[in-house]
PDB file of N, H, CA, C and O in Angstrom:
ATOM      1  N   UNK A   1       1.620  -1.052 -23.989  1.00  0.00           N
ATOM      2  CA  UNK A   1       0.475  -0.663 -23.200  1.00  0.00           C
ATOM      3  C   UNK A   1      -0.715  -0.375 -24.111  1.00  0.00           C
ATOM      4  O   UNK A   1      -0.626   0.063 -25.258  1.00  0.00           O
ATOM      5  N   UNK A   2      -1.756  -0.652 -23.509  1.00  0.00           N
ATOM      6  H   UNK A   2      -1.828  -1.008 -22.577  1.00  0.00           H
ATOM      7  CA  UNK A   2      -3.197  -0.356 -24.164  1.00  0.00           C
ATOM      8  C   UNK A   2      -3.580   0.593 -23.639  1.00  0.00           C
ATOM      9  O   UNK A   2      -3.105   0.942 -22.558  1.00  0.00           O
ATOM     10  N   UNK A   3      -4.773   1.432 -24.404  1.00  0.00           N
ATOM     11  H   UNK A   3      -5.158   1.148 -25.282  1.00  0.00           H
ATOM     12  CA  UNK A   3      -5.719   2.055 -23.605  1.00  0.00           C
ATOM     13  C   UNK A   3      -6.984   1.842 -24.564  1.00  0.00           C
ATOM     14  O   UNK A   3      -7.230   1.813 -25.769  1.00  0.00           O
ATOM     15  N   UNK A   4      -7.601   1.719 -23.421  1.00  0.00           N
ATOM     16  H   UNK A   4      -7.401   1.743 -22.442  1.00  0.00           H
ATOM     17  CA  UNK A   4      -9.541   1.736 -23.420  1.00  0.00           C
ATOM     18  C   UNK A   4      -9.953   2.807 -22.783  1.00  0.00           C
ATOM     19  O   UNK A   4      -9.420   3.179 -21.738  1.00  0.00           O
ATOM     20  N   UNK A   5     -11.271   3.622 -23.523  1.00  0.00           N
ATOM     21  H   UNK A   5     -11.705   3.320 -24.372  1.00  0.00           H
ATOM     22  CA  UNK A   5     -12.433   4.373 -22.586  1.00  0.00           C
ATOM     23  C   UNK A   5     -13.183   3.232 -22.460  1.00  0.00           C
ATOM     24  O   UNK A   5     -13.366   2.307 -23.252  1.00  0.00           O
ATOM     25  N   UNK A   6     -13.806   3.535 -20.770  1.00  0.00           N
ATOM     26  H   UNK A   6     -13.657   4.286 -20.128  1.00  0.00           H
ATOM     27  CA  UNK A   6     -15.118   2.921 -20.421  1.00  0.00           C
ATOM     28  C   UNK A   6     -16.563   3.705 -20.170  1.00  0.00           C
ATOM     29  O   UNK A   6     -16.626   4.463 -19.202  1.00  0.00           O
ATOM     30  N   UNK A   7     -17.198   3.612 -20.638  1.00  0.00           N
ATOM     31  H   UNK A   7     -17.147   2.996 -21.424  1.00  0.00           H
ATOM     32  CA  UNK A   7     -18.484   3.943 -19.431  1.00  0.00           C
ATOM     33  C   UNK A   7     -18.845   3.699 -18.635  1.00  0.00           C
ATOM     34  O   UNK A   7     -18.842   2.481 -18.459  1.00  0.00           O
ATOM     35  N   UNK A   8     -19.417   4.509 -17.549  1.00  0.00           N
ATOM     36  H   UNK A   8     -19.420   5.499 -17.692  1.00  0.00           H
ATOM     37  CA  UNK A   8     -19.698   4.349 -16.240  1.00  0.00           C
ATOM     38  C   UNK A   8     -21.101   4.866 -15.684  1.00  0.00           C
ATOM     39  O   UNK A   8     -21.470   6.029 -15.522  1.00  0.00           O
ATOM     40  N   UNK A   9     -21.438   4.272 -15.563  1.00  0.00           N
ATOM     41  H   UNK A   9     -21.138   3.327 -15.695  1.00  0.00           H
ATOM     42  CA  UNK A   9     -22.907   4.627 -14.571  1.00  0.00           C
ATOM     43  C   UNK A   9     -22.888   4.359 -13.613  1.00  0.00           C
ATOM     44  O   UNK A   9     -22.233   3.424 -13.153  1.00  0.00           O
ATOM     45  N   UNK A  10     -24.093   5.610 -12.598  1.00  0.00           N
ATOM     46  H   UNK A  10     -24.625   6.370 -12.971  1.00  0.00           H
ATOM     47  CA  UNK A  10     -24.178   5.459 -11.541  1.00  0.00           C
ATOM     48  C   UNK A  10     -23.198   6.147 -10.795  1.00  0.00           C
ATOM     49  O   UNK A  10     -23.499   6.123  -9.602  1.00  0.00           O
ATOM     50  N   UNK A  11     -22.463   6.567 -10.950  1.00  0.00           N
ATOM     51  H   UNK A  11     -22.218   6.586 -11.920  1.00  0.00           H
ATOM     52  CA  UNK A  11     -21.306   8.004 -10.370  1.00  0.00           C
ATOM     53  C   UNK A  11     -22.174   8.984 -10.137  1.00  0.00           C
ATOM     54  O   UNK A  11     -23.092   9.120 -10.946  1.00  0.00           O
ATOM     55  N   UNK A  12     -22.074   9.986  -8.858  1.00  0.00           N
ATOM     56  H   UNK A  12     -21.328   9.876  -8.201  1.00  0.00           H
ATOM     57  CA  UNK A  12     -22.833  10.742  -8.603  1.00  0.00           C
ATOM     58  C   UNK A  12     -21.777  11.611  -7.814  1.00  0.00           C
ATOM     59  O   UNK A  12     -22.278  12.735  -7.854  1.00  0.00           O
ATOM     60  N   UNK A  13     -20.980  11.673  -7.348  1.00  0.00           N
ATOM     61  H   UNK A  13     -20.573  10.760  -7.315  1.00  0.00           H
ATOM     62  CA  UNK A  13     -20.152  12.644  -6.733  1.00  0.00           C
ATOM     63  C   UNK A  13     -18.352  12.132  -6.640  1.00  0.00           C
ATOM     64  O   UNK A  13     -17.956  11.084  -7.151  1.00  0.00           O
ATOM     65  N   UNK A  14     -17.599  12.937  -6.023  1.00  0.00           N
ATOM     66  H   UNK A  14     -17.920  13.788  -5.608  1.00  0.00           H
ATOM     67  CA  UNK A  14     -16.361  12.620  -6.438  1.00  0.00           C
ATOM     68  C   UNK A  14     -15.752  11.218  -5.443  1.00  0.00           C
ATOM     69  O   UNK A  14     -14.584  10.851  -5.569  1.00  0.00           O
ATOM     70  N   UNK A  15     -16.585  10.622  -4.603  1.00  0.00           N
ATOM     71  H   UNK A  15     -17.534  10.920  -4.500  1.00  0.00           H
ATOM     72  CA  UNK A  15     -16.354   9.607  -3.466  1.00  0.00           C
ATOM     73  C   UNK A  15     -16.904   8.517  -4.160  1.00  0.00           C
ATOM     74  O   UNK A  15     -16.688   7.476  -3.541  1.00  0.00           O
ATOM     75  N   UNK A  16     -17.470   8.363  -5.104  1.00  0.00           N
ATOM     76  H   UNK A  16     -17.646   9.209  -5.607  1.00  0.00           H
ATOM     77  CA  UNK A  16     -17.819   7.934  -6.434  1.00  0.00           C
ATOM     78  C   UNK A  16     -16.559   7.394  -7.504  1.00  0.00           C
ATOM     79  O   UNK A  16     -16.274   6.269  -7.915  1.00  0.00           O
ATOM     80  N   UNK A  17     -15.950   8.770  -7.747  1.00  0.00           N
ATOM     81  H   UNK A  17     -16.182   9.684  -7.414  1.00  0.00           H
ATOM     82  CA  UNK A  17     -14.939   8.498  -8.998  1.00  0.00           C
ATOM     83  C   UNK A  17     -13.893   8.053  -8.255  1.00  0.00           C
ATOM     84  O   UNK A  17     -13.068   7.361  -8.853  1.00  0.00           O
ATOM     85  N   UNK A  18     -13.660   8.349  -6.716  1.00  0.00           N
ATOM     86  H   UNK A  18     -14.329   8.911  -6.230  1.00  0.00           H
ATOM     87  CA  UNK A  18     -12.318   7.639  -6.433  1.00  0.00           C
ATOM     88  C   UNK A  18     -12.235   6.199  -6.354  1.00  0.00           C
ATOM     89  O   UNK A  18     -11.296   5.531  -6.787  1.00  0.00           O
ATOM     90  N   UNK A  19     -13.746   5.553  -5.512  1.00  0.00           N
ATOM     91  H   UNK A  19     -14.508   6.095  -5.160  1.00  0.00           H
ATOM     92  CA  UNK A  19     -14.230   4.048  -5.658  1.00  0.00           C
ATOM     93  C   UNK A  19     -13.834   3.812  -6.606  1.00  0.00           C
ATOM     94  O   UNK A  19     -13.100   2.828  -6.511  1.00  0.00           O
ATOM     95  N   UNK A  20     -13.925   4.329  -7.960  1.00  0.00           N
ATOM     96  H   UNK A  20     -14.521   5.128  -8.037  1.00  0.00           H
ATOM     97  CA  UNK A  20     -13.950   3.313  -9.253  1.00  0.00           C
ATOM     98  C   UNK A  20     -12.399   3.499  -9.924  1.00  0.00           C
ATOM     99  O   UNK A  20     -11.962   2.939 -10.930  1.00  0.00           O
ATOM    100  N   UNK A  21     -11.747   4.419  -9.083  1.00  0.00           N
ATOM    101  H   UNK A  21     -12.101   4.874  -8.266  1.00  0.00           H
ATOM    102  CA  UNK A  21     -10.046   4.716  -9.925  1.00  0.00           C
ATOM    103  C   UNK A  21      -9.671   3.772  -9.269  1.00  0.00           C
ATOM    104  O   UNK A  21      -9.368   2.785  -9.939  1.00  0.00           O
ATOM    105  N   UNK A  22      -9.505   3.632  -7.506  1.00  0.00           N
ATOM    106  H   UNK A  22      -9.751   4.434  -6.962  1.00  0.00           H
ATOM    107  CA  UNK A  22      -9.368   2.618  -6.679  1.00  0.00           C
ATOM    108  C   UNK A  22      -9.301   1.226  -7.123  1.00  0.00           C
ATOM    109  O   UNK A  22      -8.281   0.541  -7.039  1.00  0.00           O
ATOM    110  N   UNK A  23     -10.763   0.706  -7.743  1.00  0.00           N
ATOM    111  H   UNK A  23     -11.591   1.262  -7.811  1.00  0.00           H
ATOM    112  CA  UNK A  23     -11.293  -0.270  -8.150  1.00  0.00           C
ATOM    113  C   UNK A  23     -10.182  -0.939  -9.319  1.00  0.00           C
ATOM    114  O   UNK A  23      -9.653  -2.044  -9.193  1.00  0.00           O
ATOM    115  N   UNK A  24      -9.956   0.067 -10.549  1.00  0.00           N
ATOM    116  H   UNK A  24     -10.386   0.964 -10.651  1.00  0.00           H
ATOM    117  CA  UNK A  24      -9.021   0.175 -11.448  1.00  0.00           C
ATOM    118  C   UNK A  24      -7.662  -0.128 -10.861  1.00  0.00           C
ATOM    119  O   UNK A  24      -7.110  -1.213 -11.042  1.00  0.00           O
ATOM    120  N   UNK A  25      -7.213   0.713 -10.258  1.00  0.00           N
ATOM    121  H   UNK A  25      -7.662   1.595 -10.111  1.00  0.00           H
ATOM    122  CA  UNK A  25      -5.637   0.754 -10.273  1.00  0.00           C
ATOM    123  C   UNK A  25      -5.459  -0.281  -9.199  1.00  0.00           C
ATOM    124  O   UNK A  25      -4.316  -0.731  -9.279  1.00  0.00           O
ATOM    125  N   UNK A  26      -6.122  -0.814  -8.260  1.00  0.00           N
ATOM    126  H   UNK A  26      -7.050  -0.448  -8.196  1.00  0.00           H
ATOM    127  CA  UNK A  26      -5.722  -1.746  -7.358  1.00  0.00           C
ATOM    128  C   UNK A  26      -4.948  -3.527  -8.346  1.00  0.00           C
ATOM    129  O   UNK A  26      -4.125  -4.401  -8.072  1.00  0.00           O
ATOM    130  N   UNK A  27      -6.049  -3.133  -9.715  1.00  0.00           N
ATOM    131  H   UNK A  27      -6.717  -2.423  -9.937  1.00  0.00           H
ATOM    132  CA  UNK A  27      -5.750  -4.606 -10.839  1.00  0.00           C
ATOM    133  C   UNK A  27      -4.179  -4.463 -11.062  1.00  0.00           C
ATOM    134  O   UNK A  27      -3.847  -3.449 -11.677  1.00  0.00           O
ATOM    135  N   UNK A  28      -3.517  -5.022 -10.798  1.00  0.00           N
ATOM    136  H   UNK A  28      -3.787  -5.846 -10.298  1.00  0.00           H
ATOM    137  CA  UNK A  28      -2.607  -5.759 -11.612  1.00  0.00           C
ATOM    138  C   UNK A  28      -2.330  -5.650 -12.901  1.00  0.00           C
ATOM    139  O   UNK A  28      -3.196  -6.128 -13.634  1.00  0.00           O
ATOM    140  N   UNK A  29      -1.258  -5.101 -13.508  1.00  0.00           N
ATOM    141  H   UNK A  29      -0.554  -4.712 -12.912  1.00  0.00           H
ATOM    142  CA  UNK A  29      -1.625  -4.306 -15.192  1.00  0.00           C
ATOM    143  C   UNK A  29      -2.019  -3.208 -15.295  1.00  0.00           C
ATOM    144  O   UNK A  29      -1.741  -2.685 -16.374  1.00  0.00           O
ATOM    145  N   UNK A  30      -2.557  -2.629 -14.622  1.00  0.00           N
ATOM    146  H   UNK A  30      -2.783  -3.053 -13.746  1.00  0.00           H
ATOM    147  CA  UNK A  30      -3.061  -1.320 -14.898  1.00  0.00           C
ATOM    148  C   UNK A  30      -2.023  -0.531 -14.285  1.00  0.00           C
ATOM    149  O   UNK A  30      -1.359  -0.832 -13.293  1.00  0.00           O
ATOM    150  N   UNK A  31      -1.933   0.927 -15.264  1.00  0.00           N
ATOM    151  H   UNK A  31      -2.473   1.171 -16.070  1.00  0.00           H
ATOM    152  CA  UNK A  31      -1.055   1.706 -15.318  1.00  0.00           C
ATOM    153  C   UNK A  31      -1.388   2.940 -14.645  1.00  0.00           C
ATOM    154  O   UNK A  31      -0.758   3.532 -13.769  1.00  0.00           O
ATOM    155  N   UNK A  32      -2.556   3.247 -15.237  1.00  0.00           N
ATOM    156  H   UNK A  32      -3.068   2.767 -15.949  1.00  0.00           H
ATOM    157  CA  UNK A  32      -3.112   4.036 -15.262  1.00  0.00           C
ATOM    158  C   UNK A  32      -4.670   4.578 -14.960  1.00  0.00           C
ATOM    159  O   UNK A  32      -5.406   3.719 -15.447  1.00  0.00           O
ATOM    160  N   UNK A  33      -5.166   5.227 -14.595  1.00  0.00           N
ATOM    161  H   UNK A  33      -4.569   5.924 -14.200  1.00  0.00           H
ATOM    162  CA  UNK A  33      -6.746   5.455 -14.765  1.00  0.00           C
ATOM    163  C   UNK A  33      -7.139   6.568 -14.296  1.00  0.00           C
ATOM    164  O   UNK A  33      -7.039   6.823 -13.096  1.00  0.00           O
ATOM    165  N   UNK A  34      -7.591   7.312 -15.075  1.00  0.00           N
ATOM    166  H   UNK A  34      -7.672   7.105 -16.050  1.00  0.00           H
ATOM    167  CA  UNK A  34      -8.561   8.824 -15.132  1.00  0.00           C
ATOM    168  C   UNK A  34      -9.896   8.735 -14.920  1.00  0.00           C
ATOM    169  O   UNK A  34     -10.351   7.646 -15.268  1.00  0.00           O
ATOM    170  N   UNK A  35     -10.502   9.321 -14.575  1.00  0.00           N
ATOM    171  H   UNK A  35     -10.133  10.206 -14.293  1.00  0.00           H
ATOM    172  CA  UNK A  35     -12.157   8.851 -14.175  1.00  0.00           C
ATOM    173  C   UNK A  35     -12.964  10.331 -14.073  1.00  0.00           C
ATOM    174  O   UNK A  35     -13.129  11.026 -13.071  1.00  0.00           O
ATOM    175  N   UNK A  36     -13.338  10.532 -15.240  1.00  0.00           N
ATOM    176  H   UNK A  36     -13.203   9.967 -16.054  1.00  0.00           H
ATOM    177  CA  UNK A  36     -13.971  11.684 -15.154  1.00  0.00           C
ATOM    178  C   UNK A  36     -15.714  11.648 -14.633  1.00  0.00           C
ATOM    179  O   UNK A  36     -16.481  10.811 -15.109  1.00  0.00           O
ATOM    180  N   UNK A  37     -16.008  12.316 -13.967  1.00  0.00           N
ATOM    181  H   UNK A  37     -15.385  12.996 -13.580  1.00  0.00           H
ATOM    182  CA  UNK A  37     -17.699  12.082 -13.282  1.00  0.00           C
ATOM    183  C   UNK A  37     -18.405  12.828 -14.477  1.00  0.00           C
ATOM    184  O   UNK A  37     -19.340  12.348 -15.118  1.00  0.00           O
ATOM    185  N   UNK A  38     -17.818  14.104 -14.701  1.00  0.00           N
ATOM    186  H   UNK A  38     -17.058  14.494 -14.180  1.00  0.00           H
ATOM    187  CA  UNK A  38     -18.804  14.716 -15.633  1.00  0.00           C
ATOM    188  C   UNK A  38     -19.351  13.876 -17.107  1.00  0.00           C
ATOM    189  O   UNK A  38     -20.432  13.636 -17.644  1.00  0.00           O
ATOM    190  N   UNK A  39     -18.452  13.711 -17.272  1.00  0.00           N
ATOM    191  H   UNK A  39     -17.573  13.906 -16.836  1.00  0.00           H
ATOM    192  CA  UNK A  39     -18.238  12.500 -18.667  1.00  0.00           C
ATOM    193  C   UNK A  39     -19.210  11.408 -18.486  1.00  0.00           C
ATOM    194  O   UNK A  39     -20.169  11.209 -19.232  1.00  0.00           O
ATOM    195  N   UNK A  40     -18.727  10.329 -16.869  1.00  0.00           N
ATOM    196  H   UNK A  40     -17.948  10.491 -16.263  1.00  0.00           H
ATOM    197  CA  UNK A  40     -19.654   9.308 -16.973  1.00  0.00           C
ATOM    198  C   UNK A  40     -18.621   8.235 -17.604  1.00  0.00           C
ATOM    199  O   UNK A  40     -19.035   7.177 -18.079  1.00  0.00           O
ATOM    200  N   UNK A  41     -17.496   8.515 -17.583  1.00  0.00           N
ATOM    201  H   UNK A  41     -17.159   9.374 -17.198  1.00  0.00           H
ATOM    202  CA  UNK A  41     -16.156   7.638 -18.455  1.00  0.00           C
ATOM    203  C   UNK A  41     -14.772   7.880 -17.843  1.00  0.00           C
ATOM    204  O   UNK A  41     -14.292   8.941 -17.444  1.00  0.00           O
ATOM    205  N   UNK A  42     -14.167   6.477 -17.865  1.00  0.00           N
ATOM    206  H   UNK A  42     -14.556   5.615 -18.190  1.00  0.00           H
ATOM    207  CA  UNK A  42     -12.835   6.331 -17.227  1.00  0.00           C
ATOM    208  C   UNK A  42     -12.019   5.928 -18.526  1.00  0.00           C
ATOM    209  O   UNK A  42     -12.416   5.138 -19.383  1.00  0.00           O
ATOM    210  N   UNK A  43     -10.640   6.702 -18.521  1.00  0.00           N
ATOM    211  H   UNK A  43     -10.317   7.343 -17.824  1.00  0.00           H
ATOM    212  CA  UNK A  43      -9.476   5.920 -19.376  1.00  0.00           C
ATOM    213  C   UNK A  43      -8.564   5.975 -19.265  1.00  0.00           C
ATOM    214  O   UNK A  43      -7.813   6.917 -19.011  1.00  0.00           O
ATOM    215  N   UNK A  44      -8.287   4.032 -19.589  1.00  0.00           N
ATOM    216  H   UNK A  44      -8.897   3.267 -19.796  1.00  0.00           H
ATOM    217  CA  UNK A  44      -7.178   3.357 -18.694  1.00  0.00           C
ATOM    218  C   UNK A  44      -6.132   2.689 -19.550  1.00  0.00           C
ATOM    219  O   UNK A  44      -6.189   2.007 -20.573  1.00  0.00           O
ATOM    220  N   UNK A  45      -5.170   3.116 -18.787  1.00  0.00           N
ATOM    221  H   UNK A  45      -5.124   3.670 -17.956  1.00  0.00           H
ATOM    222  CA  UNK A  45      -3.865   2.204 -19.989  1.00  0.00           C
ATOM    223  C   UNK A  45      -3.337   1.298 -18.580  1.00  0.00           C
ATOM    224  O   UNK A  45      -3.042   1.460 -17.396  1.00  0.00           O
ATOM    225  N   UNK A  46      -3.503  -0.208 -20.085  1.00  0.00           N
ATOM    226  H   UNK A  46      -3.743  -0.340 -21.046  1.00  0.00           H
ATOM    227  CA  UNK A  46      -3.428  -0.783 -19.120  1.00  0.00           C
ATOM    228  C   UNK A  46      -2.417  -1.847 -19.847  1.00  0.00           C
ATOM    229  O   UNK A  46      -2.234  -1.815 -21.064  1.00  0.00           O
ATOM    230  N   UNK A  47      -1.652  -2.979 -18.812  1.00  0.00           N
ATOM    231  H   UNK A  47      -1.801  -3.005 -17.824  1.00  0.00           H
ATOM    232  CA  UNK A  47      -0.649  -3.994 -19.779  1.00  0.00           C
ATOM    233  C   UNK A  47      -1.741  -5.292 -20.793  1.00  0.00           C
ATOM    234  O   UNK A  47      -2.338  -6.110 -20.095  1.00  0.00           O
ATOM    235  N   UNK A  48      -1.885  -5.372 -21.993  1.00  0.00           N
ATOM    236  H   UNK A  48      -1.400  -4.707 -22.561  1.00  0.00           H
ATOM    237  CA  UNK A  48      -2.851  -5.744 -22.350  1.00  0.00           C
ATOM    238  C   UNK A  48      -2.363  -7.790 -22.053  1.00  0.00           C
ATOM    239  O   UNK A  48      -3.221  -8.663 -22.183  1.00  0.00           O
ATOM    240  N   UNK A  49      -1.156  -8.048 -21.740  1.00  0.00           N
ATOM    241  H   UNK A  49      -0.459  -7.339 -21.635  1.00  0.00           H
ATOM    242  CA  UNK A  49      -0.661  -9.087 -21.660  1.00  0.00           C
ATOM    243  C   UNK A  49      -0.906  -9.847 -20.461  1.00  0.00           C
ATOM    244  O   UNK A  49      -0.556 -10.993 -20.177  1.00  0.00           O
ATOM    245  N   UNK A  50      -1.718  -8.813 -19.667  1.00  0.00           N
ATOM    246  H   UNK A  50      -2.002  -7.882 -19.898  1.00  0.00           H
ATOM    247  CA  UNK A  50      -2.232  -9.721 -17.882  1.00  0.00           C
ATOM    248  C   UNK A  50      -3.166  -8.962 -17.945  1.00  0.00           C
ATOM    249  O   UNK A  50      -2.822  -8.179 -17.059  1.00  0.00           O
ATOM    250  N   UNK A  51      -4.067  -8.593 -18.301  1.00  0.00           N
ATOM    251  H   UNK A  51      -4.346  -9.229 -19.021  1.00  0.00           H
ATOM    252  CA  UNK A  51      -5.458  -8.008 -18.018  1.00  0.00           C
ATOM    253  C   UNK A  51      -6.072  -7.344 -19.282  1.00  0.00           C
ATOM    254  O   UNK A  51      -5.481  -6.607 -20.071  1.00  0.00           O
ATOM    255  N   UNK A  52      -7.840  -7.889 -19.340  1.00  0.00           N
ATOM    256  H   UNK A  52      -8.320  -8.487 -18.698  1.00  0.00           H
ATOM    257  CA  UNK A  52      -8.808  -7.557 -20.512  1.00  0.00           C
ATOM    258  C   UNK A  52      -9.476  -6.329 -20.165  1.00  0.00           C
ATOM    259  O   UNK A  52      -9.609  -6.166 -18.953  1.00  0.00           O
ATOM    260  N   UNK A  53     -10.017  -5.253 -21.050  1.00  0.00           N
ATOM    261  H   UNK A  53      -9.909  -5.385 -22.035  1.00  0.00           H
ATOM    262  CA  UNK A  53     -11.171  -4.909 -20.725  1.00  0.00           C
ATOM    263  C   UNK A  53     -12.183  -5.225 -20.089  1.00  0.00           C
ATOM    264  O   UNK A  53     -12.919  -4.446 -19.483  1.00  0.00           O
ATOM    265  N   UNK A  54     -12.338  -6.819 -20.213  1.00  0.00           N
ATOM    266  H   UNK A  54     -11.740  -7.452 -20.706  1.00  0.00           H
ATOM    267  CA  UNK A  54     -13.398  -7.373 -18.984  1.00  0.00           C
ATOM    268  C   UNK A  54     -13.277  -7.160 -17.733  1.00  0.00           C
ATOM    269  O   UNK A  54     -13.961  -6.569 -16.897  1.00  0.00           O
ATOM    270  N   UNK A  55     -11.979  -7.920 -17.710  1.00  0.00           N
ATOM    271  H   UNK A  55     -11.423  -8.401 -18.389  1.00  0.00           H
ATOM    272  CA  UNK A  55     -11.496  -7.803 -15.987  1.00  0.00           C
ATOM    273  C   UNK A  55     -11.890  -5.778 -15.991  1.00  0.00           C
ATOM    274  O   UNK A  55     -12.886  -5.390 -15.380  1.00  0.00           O
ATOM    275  N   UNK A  56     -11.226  -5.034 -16.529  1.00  0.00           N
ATOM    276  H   UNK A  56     -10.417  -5.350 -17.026  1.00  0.00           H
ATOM    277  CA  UNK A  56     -11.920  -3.863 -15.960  1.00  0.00           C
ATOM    278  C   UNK A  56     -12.851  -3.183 -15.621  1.00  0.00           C
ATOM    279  O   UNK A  56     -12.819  -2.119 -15.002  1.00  0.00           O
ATOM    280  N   UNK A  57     -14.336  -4.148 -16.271  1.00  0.00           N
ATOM    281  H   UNK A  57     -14.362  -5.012 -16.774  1.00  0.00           H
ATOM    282  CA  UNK A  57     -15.536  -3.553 -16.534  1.00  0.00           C
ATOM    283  C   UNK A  57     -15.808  -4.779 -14.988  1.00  0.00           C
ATOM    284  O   UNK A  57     -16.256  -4.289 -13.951  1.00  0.00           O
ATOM    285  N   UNK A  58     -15.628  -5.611 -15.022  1.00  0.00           N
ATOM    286  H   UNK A  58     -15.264  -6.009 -15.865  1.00  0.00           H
ATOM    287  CA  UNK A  58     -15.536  -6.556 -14.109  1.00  0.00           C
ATOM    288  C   UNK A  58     -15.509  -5.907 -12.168  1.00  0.00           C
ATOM    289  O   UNK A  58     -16.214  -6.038 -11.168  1.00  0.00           O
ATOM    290  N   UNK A  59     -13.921  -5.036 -12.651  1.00  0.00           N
ATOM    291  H   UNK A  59     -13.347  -4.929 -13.464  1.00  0.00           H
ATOM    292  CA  UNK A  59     -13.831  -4.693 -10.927  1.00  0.00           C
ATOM    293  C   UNK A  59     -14.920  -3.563 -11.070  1.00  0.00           C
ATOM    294  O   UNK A  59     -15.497  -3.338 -10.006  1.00  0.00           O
ATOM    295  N   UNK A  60     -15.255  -2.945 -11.937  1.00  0.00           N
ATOM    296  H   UNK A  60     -14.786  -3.127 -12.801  1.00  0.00           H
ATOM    297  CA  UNK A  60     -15.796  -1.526 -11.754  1.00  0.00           C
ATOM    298  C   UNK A  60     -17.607  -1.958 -11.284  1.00  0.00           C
ATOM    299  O   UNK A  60     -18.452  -1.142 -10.917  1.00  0.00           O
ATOM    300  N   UNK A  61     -17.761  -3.163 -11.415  1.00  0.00           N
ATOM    301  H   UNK A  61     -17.074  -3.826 -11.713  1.00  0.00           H
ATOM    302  CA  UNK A  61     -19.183  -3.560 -11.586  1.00  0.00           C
ATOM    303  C   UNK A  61     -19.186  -4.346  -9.885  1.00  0.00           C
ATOM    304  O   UNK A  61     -20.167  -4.484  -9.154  1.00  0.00           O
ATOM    305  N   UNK A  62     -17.860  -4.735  -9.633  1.00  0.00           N
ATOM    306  H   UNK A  62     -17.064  -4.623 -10.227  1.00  0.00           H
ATOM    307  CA  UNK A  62     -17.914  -5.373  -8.012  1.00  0.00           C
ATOM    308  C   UNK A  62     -17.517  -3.743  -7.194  1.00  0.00           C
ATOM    309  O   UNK A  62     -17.093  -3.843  -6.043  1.00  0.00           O
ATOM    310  N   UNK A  63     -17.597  -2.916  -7.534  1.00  0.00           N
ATOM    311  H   UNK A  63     -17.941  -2.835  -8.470  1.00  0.00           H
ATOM    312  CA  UNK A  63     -17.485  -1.866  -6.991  1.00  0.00           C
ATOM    313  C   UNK A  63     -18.595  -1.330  -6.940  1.00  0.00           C
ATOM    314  O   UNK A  63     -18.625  -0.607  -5.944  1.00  0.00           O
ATOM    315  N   UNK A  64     -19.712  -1.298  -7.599  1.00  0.00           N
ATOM    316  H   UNK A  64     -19.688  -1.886  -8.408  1.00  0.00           H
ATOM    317  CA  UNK A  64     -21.029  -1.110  -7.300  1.00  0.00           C
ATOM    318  C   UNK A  64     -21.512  -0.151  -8.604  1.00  0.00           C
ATOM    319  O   UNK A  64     -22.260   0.785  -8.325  1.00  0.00           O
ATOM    320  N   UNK A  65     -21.207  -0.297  -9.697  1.00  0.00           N
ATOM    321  H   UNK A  65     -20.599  -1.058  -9.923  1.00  0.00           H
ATOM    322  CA  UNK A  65     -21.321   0.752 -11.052  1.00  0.00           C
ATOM    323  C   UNK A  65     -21.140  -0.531 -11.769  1.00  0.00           C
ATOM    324  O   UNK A  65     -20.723  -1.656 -11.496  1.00  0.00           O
ATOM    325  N   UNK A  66     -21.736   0.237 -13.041  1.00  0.00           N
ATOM    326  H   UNK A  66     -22.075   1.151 -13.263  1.00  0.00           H
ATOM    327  CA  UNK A  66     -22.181  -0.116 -13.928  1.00  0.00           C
ATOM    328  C   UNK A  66     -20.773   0.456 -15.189  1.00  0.00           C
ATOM    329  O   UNK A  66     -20.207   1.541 -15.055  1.00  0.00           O
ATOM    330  N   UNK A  67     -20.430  -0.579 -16.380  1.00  0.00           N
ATOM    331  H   UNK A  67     -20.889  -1.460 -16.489  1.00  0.00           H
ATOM    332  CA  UNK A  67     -19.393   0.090 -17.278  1.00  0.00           C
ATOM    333  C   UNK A  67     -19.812  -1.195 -18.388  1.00  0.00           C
ATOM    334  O   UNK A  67     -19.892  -2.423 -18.389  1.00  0.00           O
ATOM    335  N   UNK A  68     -20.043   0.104 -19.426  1.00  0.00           N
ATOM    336  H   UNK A  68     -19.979   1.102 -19.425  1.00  0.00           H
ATOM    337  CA  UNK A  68     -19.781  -0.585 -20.811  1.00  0.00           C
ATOM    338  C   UNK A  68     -18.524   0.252 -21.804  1.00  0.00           C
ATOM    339  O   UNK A  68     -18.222  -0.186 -22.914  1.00  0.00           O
TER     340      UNK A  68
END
């Protein structure tokens, strides 16, 4: 398993951080995902053998946020 922090913009309340754990854990490979609002950053362990960091910055950006 991998893990990555991401950044996140555009989170503003906790109906916010669940969209984007949602967004995360719905992928395939992913294990895991924490999503802190105060931070502004999610981190995710994820199977690095079926899914990139892209694909994660990917769903989090069709979810309506922003992640580098």
């Amino acid at each position: 398993m991998a893990k990555t922090k991401l950044k996140i913009s555009g989170m503003s309340c906790q109906h916010c951080v669940k969209t984007v754990k949602d967004a995360l854990t719905a992928l395939e490979g992913v294990q895991h995902a924490k999503v802190n609002l105060r931070k502004g950053e999610a981190v995710v362990r994820f199977n690095e053998l079926s899914i990139t960091p892209t694909h994660l910055r990917e769903a989090i950006t069709k979810a309506g946020f922003e992640a580098s």
